[in-house]
C-alpha positions in Angstrom: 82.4 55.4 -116.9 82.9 51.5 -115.8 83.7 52.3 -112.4 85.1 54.2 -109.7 87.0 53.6 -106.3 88.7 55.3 -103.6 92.0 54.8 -102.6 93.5 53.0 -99.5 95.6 54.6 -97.4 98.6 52.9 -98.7 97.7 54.7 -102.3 96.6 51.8 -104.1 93.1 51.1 -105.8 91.2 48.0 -107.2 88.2 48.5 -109.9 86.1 45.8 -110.7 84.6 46.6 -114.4 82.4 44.3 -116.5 84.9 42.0 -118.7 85.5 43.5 -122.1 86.7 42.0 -125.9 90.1 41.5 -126.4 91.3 44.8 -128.4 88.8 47.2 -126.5 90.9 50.6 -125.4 89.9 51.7 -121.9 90.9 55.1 -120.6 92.0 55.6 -117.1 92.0 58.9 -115.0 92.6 59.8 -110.9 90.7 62.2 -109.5 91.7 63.1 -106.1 89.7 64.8 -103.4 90.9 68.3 -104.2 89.1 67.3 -107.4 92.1 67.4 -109.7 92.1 64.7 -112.4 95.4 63.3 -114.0 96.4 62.9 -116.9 94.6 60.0 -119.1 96.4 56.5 -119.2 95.0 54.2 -122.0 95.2 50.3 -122.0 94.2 47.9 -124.3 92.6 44.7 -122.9 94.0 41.6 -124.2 93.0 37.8 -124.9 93.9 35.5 -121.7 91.6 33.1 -122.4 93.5 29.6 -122.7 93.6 27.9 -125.9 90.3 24.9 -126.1 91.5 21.7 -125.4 93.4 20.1 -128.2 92.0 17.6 -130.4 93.4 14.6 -132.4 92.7 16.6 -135.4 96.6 17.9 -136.1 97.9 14.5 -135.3 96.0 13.5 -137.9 97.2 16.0 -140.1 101.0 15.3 -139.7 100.3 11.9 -140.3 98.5 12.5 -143.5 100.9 14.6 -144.3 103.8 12.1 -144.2 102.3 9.6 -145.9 102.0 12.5 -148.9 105.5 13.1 -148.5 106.5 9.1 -149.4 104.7 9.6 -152.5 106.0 12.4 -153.8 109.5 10.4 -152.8 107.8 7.3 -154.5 107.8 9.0 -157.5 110.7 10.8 -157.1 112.6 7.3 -157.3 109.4 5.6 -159.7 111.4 8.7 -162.4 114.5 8.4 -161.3 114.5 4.3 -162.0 111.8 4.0 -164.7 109.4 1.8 -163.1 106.1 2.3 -160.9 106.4 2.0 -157.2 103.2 1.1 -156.1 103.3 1.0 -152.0 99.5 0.6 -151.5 98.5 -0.5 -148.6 101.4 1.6 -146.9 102.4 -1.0 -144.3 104.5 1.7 -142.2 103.8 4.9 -140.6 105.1 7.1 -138.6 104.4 7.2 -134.6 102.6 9.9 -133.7 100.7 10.1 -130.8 98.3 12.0 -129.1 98.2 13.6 -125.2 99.6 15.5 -123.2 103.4 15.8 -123.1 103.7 16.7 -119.7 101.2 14.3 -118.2 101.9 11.2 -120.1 104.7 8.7 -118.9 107.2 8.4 -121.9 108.0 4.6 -120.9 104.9 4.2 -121.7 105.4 5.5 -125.7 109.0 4.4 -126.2 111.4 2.5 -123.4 114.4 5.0 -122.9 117.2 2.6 -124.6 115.4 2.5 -128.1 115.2 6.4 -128.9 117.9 9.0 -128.7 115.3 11.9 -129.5 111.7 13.1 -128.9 110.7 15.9 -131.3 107.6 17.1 -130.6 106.1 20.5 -129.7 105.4 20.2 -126.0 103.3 20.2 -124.0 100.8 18.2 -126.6 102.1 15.6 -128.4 
């Protein structure tokens, strides 16, 4: 047993318990003072624990993986034309920044007139 408690005179209890793992199954029973004891209710606790902070790791990722993706479209057109193109030092990349979507000040990434579209997956981007 984690705990016990007896009801208000309203009909409504509060049990403080220990904090359990995410996927533990707790069983739940009322016993009233004619000692009669309901039927069994089971719950499952669950994870509410918010996600850590994010890093700059996946930013880095995406732009990694874009700069894969114009190679494979370098070659693509190297075969297509019959010549090599070598882009090394790639001299453009892609803007990716990151923070937090909905703490940052977009005028401060882009001014308003000069994009039509933010795609991103909120609220880091």
């Amino acid at each position: 047993m984690l705990g016990s408690a007896k009801a208000t005179s309203k009909g409504t209890l509060s049990i403080k318990i220990p904090v359990q793992k995410a996927g533990t199954k707790l069983t739940v029973t009322v016993k009233d003072s004619a000692g009669n004891v309901s039927s069994s209710v089971s719950v499952t606790v669950v994870d509410v624990v918010a996600p850590s902070k994010p890093t700059e790791f996946p930013s880095q990722i995406a732009q990694v993986g874009l700069l894969l993706m114009k190679h494979q479209l370098d070659k693509e057109v190297s075969n297509y034309f019959g010549i090599d193109i070598i882009d090394f030092p790639i001299r453009e990349t892609a803007n990716i920044f990151f923070g937090n979507a909905l703490r940052t000040d977009w005028e401060d990434i882009i001014e308003k007139d000069k994009c039509s579209y933010i795609i991103g997956n909120p609220p880091f981007f």
